[in-house]
N, C-alpha and C positions, 0 to 999 in steps of 0.2 A: 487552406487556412489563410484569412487575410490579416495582416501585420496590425490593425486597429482594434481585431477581437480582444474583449480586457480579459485578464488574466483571470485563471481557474484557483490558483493561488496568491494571494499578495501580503508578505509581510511589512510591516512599515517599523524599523528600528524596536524590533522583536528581543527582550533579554526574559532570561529563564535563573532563578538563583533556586541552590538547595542549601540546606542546615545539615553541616557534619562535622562532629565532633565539636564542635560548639563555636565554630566558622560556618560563613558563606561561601557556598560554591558556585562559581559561574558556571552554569551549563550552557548555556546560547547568551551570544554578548553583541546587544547591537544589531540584529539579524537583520538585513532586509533581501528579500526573494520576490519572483516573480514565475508560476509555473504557467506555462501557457498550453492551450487545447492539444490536447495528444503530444505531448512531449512526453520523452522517455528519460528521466532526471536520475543524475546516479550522484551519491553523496558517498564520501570517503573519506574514512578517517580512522586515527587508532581508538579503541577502547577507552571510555573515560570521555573523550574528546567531543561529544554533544550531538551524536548520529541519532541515537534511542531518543532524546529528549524534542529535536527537531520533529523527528516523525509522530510523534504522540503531539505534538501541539499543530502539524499540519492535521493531525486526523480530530483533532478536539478531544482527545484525550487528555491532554494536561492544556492549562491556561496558563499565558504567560505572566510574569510579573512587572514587566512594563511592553509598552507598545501594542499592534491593531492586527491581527489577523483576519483574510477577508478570506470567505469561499463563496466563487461567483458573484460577488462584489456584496454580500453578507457578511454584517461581522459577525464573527461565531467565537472571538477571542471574548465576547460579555454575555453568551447565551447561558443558560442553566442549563441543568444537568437533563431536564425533560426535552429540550430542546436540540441538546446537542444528539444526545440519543439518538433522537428521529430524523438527524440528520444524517446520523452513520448508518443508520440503517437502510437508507433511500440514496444517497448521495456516493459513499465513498468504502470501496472494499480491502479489504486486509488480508495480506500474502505473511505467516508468518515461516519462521527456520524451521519448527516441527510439528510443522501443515495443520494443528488442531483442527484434528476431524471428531466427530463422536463416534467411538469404537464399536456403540452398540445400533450404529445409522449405518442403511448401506451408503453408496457412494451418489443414488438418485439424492434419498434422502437428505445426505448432507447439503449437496450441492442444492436442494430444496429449502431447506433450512431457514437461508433471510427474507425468503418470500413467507415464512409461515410469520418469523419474528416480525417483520413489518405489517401483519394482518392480510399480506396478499392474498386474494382468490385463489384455491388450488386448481390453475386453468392455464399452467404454465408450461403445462409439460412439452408443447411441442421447445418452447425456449432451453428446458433441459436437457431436450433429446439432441440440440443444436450443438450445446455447449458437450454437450458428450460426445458426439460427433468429432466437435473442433481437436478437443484434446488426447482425442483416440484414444477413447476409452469404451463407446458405445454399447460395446460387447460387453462390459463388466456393470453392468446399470446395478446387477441388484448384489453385489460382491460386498463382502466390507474391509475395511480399513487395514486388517490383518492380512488381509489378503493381497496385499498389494505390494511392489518395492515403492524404496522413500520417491521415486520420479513418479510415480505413477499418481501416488499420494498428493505428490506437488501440484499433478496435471488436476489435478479433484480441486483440490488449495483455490488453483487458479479460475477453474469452470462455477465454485463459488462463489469466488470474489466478484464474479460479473454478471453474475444472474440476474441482479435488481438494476442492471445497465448502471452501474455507479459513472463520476462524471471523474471520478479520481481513483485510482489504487495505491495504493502504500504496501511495498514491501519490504520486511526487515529482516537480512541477511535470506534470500528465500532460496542460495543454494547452499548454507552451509552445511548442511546436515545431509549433504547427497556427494558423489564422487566427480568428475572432473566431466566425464562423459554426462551424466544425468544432469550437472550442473552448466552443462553449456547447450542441452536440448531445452532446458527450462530458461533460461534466459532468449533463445531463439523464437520461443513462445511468448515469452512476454513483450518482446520487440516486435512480433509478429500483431500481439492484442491494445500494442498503443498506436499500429498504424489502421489496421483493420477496424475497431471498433471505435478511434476513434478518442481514446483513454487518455488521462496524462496518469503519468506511472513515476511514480517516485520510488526510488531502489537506494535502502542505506544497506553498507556493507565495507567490507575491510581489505576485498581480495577485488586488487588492480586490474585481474580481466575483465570483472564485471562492467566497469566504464568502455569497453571498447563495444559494447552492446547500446550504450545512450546514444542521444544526441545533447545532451545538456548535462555537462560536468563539474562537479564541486567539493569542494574539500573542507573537511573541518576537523578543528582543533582547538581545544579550549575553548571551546563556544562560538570560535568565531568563523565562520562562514566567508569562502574564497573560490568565486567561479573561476573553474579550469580551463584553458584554450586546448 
């Protein structure tokens, strides 16, 4: 990675308000970020404090109320809603806490899933059989979601998120809902899938081990955003 590549994320003076109780709330105040090619980005902070609200406007999920969001030097903080879509669906995949799989999909199926939502050819399979492979899961191709523990489910999570070779992943909180052991294989994995593929991987969450998995540390509070050494 040469030091001149521009950034995969760039915020420029990024503020996010909500409406409650008949005040404004600062969720993100002043943001500015830089995520670069295959970084592993860990964000902490407490509850309230603007972790959910960052990751939903790095994925275009929400748009900001002031300031520029760029992906791969696109701004996507002014795109519509058909736009941004088809960016999420091509561009940037999603690790959530309770793995949203479809109960009634096996685990090929899911992980097939944004190739079908993005109109992909169904001509992917040796790419499935990859990711199935990676995540060690191979043996369970046609299993479903029931059938699995929550790490396993996670390892599915993650073999989706990267099916459509996304240039970013977004994960939010992706071990809470698994135990200490599940939750430190899943994190080894995705440390593993932002050096190997090549990903930058954004990781918001609450729980301090998770940072010792990144290489790029930050902290937030009241919206406002504080890279950690």
């Amino acid at each position: 990675m040469t030091n001149d590549q521009p950034p995969v994320i760039k915020f420029n003076n990024v503020s996010k308000f909500y409406a409650a109780g008949g005040t404004r709330v600062t969720a993100l105040s002043n943001v500015n970020l830089e995520l670069k090619v295959g970084d592993f980005v860990t964000v902490m902070g407490p509850s309230g404090g603007g972790k959910t609200t960052l990751l939903n406007c790095i994925g275009g999920l929400d748009a900001p109320d002031e300031g520029e969001i760029f992906l791969n030097n696109r701004l996507i903080s002014r795109m519509d809603d058909r736009e941004l879509t088809e960016l999420r669906r091509k561009e940037i995949g999603f690790v959530f806490q309770f793995f949203n799989l479809m109960p009634t999909l096996t685990l090929w199926e899911n992980i097939e899933l944004p190739l079908l939502l993005s109109h992909s050819a169904k001509t992917e399979d040796r790419r499935i059989h990859t990711l199935l492979d990676y995540v060690g899961l191979s043996d369970r191709a046609h299993s479903f979601p029931a059938e699995l523990s929550g790490g396993e489910m996670q390892r599915v999570a993650i073999a989706r998120a990267l099916v459509h070779q996304p240039t970013l992943i977004l994960a939010d909180e992706p071990t809470g809902n698994l135990d200490s052991e599940n939750g430190a294989k899943i994190l080894e994995l995705l440390r593993n899938v932002s050096t190997e593929f090549q990903t930058t991987l954004a990781v918001v969450t609450h729980n301090p081990q998770i940072a010792s998995y990144g290489n790029v540390h930050f902290e937030i509070r009241d919206g406002k955003l504080t890279r950690k050494e």
